[in-house]
Structure formats: structure tokens, C-alpha cells
N, C-alpha and C positions, 0 to 999 in steps of 0.2 A: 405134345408136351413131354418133355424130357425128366423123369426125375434125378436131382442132381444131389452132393453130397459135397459139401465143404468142412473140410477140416480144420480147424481153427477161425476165431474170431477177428484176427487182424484188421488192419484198415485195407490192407490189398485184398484179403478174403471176402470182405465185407465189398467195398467197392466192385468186386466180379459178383458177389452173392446179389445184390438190388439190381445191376443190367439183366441179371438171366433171369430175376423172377421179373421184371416188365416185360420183356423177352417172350412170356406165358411158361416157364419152365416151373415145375415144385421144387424149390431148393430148402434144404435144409440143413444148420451150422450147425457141427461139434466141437465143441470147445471144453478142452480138459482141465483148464480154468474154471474160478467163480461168475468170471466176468468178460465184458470182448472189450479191445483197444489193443491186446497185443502188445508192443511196445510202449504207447500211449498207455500208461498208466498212470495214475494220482496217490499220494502220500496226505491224510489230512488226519491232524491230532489238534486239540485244545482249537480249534476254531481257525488255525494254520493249513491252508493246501498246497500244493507242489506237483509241478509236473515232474513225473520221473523218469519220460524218456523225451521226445522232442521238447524243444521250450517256442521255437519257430516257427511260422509254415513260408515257403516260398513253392514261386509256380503257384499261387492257389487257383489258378484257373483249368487245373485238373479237377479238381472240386468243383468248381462253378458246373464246369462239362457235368461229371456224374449229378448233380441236381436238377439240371435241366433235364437231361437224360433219362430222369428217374419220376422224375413228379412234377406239381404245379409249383411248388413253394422253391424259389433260388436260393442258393446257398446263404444268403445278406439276409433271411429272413428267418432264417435259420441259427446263423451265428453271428455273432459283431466280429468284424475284422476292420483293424486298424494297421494303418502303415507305422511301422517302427520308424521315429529321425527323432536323430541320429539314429544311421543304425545298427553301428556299434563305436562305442569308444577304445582306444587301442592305447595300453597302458607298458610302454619297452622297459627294457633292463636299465636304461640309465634314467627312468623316468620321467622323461618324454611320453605326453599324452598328445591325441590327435582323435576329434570325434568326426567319423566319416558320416556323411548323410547319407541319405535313400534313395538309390536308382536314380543316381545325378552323377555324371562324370565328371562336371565340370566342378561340379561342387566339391568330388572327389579330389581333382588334381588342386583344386585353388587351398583346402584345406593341408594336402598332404606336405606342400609347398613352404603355407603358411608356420606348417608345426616341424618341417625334417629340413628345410632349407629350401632354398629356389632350384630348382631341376629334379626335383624328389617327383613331385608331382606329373610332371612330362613323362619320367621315365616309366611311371606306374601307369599312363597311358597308354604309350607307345606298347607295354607289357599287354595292356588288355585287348588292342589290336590284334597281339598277334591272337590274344587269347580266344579272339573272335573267330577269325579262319578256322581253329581249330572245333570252337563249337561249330560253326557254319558246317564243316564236312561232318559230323559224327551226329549233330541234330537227329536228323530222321532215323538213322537205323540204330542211335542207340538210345532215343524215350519215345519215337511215333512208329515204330516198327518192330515186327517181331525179329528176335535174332535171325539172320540169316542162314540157311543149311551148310553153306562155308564161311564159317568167320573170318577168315585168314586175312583181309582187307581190315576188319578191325584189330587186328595183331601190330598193324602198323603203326608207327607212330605218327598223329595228325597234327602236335604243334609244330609251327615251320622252325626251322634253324635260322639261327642268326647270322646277316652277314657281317663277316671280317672281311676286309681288303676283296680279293676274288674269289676266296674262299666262304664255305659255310661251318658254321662250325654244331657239331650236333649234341643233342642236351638228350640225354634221356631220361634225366629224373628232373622234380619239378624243384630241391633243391640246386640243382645245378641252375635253373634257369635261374631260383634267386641271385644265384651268386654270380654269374656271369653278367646278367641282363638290367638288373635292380642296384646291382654295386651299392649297397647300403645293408647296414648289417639289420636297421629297423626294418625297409621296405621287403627284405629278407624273409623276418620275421613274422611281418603281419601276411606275406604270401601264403611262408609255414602253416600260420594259425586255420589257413582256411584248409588246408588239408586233413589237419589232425581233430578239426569238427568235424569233419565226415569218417573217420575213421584210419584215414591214410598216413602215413609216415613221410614224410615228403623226401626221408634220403632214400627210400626205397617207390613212391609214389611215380608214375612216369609222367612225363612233361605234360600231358592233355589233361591232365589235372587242375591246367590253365583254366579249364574252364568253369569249375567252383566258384572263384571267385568273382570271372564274368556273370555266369548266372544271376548271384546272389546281388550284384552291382549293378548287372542291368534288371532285373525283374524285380526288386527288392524283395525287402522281408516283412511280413505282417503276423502283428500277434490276436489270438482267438480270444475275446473276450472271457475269461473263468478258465484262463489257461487252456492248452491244446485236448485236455483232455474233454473236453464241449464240443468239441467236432468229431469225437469217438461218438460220442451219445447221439449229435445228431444224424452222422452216417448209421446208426443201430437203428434207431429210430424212421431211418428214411426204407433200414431195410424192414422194418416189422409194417409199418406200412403198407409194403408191396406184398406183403405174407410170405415174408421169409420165416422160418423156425428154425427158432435155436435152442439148443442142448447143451444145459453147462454140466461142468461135471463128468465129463465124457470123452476120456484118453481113447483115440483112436489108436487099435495095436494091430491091424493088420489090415494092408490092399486088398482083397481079393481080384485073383484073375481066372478068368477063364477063354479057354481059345485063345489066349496072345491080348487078352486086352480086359482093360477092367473094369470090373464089374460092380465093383460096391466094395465096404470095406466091414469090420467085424471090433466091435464096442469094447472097452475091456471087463464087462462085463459076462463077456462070451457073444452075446446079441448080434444077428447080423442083418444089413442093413444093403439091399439089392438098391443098385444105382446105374445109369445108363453114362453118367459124366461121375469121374471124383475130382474137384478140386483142390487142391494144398495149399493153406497158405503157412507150413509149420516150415523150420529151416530146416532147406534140402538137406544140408548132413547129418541133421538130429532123424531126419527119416530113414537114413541108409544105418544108422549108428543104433538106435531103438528096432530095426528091424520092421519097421511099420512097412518099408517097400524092399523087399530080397527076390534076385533074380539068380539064377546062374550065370547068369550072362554077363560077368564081368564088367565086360569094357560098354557095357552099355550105363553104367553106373555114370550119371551126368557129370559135367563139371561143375564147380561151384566156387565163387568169390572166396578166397580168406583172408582178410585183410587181419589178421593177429590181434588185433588191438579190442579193446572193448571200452566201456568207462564206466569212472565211478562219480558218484552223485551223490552230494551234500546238501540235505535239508536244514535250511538257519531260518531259527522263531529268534526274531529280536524284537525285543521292547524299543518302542520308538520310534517316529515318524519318518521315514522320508527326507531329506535334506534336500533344499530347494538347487538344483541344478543337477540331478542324481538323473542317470540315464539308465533305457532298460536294459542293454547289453554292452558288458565289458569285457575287454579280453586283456587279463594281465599276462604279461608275455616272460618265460622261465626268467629269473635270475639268483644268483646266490644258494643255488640247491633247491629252489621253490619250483614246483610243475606250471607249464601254462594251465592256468584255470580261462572259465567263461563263467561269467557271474551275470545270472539274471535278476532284475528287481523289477518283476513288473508294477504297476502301480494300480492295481484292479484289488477294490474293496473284496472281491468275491475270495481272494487267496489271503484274506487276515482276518483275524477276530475284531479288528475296529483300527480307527485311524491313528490311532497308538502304536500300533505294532507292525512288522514288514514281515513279506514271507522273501526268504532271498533262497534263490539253488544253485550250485556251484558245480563245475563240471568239469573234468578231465580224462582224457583219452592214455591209455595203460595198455603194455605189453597182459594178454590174456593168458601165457604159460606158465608164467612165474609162481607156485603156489603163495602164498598168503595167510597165515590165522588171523585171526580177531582185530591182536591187537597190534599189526602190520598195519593193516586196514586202517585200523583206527588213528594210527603213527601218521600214514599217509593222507587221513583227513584233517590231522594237525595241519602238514603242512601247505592244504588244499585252503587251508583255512586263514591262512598266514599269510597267504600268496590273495585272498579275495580280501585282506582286511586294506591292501593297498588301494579297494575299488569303493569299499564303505566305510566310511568314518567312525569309530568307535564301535566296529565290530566285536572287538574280543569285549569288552565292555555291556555293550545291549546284548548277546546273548542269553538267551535262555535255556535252548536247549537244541538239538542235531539228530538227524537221521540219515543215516550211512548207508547207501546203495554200493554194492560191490558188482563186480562182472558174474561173479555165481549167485547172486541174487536172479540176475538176469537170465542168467540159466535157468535157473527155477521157474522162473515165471514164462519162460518163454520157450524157452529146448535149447540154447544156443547162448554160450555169455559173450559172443563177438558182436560187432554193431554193423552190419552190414553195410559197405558202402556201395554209392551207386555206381553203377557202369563205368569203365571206363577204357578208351581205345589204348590201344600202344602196351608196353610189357611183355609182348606176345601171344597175347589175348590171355592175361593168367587174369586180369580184371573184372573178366566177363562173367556175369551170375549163369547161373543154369536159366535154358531157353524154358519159354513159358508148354511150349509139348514137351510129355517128357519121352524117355525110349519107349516106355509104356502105354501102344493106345491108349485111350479113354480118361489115363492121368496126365493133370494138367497142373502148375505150378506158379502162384500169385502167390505177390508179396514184396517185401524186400528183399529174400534168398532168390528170386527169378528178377529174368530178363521184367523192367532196366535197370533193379539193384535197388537199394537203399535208399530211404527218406519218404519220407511223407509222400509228396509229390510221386517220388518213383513206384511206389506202393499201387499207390493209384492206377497210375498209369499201367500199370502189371495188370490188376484187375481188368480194365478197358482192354487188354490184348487179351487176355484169356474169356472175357465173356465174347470176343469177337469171334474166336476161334469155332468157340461153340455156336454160337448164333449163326455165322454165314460159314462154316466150314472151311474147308483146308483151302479155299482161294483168296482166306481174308490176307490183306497187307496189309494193315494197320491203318491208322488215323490218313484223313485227307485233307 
């Protein structure tokens, strides 16, 4: 039996913390927080709740695995999941709406057809084709496999080129692929919007970014019954169970090593704490920036994703029901100076004070360098706000009152105010998170900031490679 040492409460932390302790490992969680979820967090005033970091979950069959994995009780028993359909409505610049269904292509193309014209739909097929090829090759090694010790194969770009005449012609960002491939400034747009949910920029994004959208099209999306922050508690819960111990309150400030490998780590209290494995699940540059892991050794300093971007998040208490045909995801798409927002409305008694009132979160993805005061912030939830009154009827009107999440909020709460995204091939491997070993024997890296990046799902699945690592040692390859 190994004792182990996890640094932070996240869902990827959490998710490796319950495989090692059924494993028969002691693991125990420090969390320099009040609380674990990590990004998953909740916002609740006057009888109003709000998720504050995901509002989604797709892939939930990473989660199914870890419950089976973990205990008798499956994840359905655990938490209510329900498929989103529509599942999301898409709201353009010239006002043109179009509500896409759930993991239905055909519903997809008949819809897209119906709302952009006849060939709208076909071409957003033909798009997720090729979309497929490229999930098809990058699948395995980049969400069921550990990073590989030469990446250089995932540097390459995996969506194919399109042909012209007998030529191919090659795209290497994933706006080019709108704009050459989609020829529609909508079908353009609603590709954008799926980039700049994960974090990416799509004029800087590279083409495999195609696969976002696949994913979320072919896997669908399901929302957690009392919001995503109910699958924090019962991943916490699955891990107290297994006799994990956790420790809030407890800024990890220093790795120890010894011999070339480590050994435990040391509390900011002074307090140290001998350990045979350390896991991380804080983001890798808040550890090299805080000092929490220093080497001399330079160039062993890992790499890590930066996608620039982070977001800010709009809490709306509105007086008032529901309007009969009101869907749970909207995406209004820029126009007239207004940011693309994503407006969630879910319709779950548990996030309002009573059937009077809605809890609505609004959300957009932001350059993370730009400084910011107050009341920029606040200027910019104006118009975060103006831009979702397009999606709810008498918005400015039913208000009551807002709570503003900024990217340094996010900071605070987490080490990091960027939103990591997941994995991805192509760019020349500048996408790829830090692998789940680090330079460091004995430290190991879940999460969103490791291999396979960003999102719920990928969170997960980080955990699953890293409790592998430990459990069968340096010959595991990942999932089979």
C-alpha cells in the first residue's frame, strides 16, 4: 500500500484520488480551498443557484467508467442525467435562429437546411466527415492514451485538405476551414462558436479543432440534474467512501525531493507530509510560478497548453416563469459590438427559489491579458447582457439582480484565470497540455492542465491515466 498525496480537490484530482484508494493505496487530498470541485463551482443567493464553471457534461461515459470502477452504486444512481434537445439553439447576426437537436445528424442537416437554405445542411455534413477522419486518427492517443515520449506525430495536422481540381488545398486553422469549406458566413459562425466554448480562438485554433464539434454532435450533451455542480459532490462523496481524506484549507507550497524523485510535499503551514506518489491536480504553470515545484534544470520545466482566453460569467435572478418554448442552450452569435454569449436556462426547480422565478448564466470566452477594473467588468456584463436579452424575453425587465465572474476571480479560486482547453493535434504540438508524468519521478499530473486537457470529460480521463500509471506501472498504455 502506497501512501499517496493529492494536491487539490478537482474533478481530475478527485477522479485519480478514488481509482488509487480502491487500488488499496492511503490517499489523501489537499485542497487550499474551502471546498473541492475546482472549477465546478456554484454561486447561490436569495434561494438562486448557478453553476460557475461548466454548465454541460458530454462523454459522460468517463464517469459511468469511474463509478463502476469505484463502487456498487452507477453513476444514474447517483446523479439524474438527462439528454439536452435541442441542444442548443443558435441565434446569427442577422437573426436567423436554428435549433440543432442531440446527437442526430440527420436532424442536424434537415434542420440547418430548413433555417440557412437548401445546401446549408449537406455542407455542414460533408464538414463533419471530414471532421471524423480526423477524430478517428487522434482518438486514442489523445483521450485513451498517455502522451507519447515523442509527440511529433501529434504536431501534425490530422484534418485532411480539401480537394480542388487535382490539387489539395491546405487549412490550418479552423477559421479557414469555415470559410473555405461552409461558404456561409452563419455555418461559419456556429463552427466559431464551438471553438470559443472550449476556449480557442478559431482564427488562431488549428483545423483538428474539427473535432469539437463532432464530439459534441455525435456524443451529445446532458445536463446534471441541480446543475453540474451535483457530480462534484457525488465524485467527493464516492471518494470519502473509499476513505479518501481530505484537507481543506491547505496551500500546498513546496514538492519535496529527494534522490531525483519525490517524496512528499510540505503544507503552508511549515508541516510536512512524507508521500511514496504526489499527485497535482493544480495548473501546471501556477506550480512552476508559485514555486510549489523548482528545479534547476531548466529545460525539464514541462510544456503546457495556453490558450489566452478565459471567461467571464453572468449570474441573472429574474422574476418570472419560463416562456413556453424556451430552450436550455442558446448561443447568440457577435453582432453590432455585442460578444458571442451562451445562455443557459436550465429548467431545474433545484437552481430557483420557486416556479416564479428563473436562475439564467451567461457566458463568454475573453482575451485573459488585457487588464480590467471593476467597472470595465461590469461595462462588459452590460453588454454580455444585451446580447442574452436576444435569447430571453423581457430580460432587462425581469431582473433582479447579477453576479459577475471575472477570469481573476478564476484565478483566485483556482491558480490560473485561463480555461484550459482540451488536447489538441496539429499547431505543432503548441496544443498539447503537459503529459500526465512529470520530469519529476514520483510527480504526476491530473487534471485539466495535463494530458488530455480540458473539460469535464478530459479531467477524468487525466485521472484514469494517472491512477494507471501508479497502479500498473511504467508499462501501462492506457484504456483498452
Amino acid at each position: 500500500m502506497a501512501r499517496i498525496v493529492v494536491i487539490g480537490a478537482g474533478l481530475g484530482a478527485m477522479a485519480a484520488a478514488a481509482r488509487l484508494a480502491v487500488a488499496g493505496h492511503r490517499v489523501t487530498v489537499y485542497e487550499r480551498g474551502t471546498t473541492y470541485g475546482g472549477a465546478v463551482g456554484r454561486f447561490a443567493r436569495d434561494g438562486f443557484a448557478f453553476d460557475t464553471g461548466p454548465g454541460l457534461l458530454h462523454l459522460p461515459a468517463v464517469y459511468r467508467d469511474l463509478f463502476v470502477k469505484t463502487g456498487k452504486e452507477p453513476l444514474e444512481e447517483c446523479v439524474t442525467l438527462t439528454q439536452v434537445d435541442p441542444a442548443s439553439r443558435h441565434v446569427f447576426a442577422d437573426d436567423t435562429r436554428v435549433d440543432l437537436p442531440n446527437a442526430s445528424r440527420a436532424g442536424t442537416v434537415a434542420a440547418l437546411d430548413a433555417a440557412l437554405g437548401a445546401g446549408a445542411g449537406e455542407r455542414w455534413g460533408d464538414f463533419l466527415v471530414r471532421a471524423r477522419e480526423a477524430w478517428d486518427r487522434t482518438r486514442r492517443p489523445l483521450l485513451e492514451e498517455p502522451l507519447p515520449a515523442d509527440p511529433a506525430p501529434l504536431a501534425r495536422e490530422p484534418y485532411p485538405a480539401l480537394k480542388a481540381g487535382l490539387l489539395r488545398r491546405p487549412t490550418t486553422t479552423l477559421a479557414q476551414v469555415g470559410a473555405r469549406e461552409l461558404r456561409d458566413p452563419r455555418l461559419a459562425a456556429l463552427l466559431d462558436a464551438y471553438a470559443w466554448s472550449y476556449g480557442f480562438d478559431p482564427a488562431t485554433a488549428p483545423a483538428s479543432a474539427a473535432v469539437l464539434p463532432y464530439m459534441e454532435q455525435t456524443f451529445g450533451s446532458w445536463y446534471v440534474g441541480g446543475g453540474l455542480r451535483a457530480l462534484a459532490d457525488a465524485v467527493y462523496e464516492r471518494c470519502r467512501k473509499r476513505r479518501v481524506e481530505f484537507v481543506f484549507d491547505s496551500p500546498v507550497e513546496d514538492v519535496l525531493e529527494k534522490d531525483g524523485r519525490a517524496v512528499g510535499v510540505r503544507l503552508a503551514g511549515g508541516e510536512t507530509v512524507e508521500a511514496d506518489h504526489v499527485v497535482s491536480g493544480a495548473p501546471v504553470p501556477a506550480l512552476y510560478r508559485d514555486h510549489v515545484v523548482e528545479w534547476s534544470r531548466g529545460d525539464d520545466v514541462p510544456h503546457h497548453q495556453a490558450t489566452g482566453t478565459g471567461r467571464v460569467t453572468v449570474c441573472l435572478a429574474l422574476r418570472g416563469p419560463r416562456e413556453t418554448g424556451a430552450v436550455h442552450r442558446t448561443v447568440v452569435h457577435a453582432t453590432g459590438g455585442l460578444p458571442t454569449v451562451t445562455v443557459l436556462r436550465p429548467d431545474d426547480p433545484a437552481l430557483r427559489p420557486d416556479a416564479d422565478h428563473e436562475s439564467v448564466t451567461v457566458t463568454a470566452t475573453v482575451p485573459t491579458s488585457p487588464e480590467r477594473d471593476a467597472a470595465r467588468w461590469e461595462a462588459f456584463a452590460d453588454r454580455m447582457a444585451e446580447a442574452a436579452g436576444r435569447a430571453v424575453p423581457g430580460l432587462r425587465e425581469r431582473l433582479l439582480w447579477r453576479h459577475v465572474r471575472t477570469p481573476e476571480d478564476v484565478r483566485r479560486d483556482t491558480g490560473a484565470a485561463e480555461v484550459p482547453g482540451p488536447a489538441l493535434a496539429g499547431a505543432g504540438g503548441g496544443l498539447l497540455p503537459a503529459g500526465n508524468r512529470s520530469p519529476l519521478p514520483g510527480l504526476w499530473f491530473a487534471g485539466g492542465w495535463s494530458h488530455p486537457g480540458g473539460g469535464l470529460a478530459h479531467a477524468g480521463m487525466s485521472g484514469a491515466l494517472v491512477a494507471g500509471f501508479i497502479v500498473e506501472g511504467a508499462d501501462f498504455r492506457g484504456s483498452q
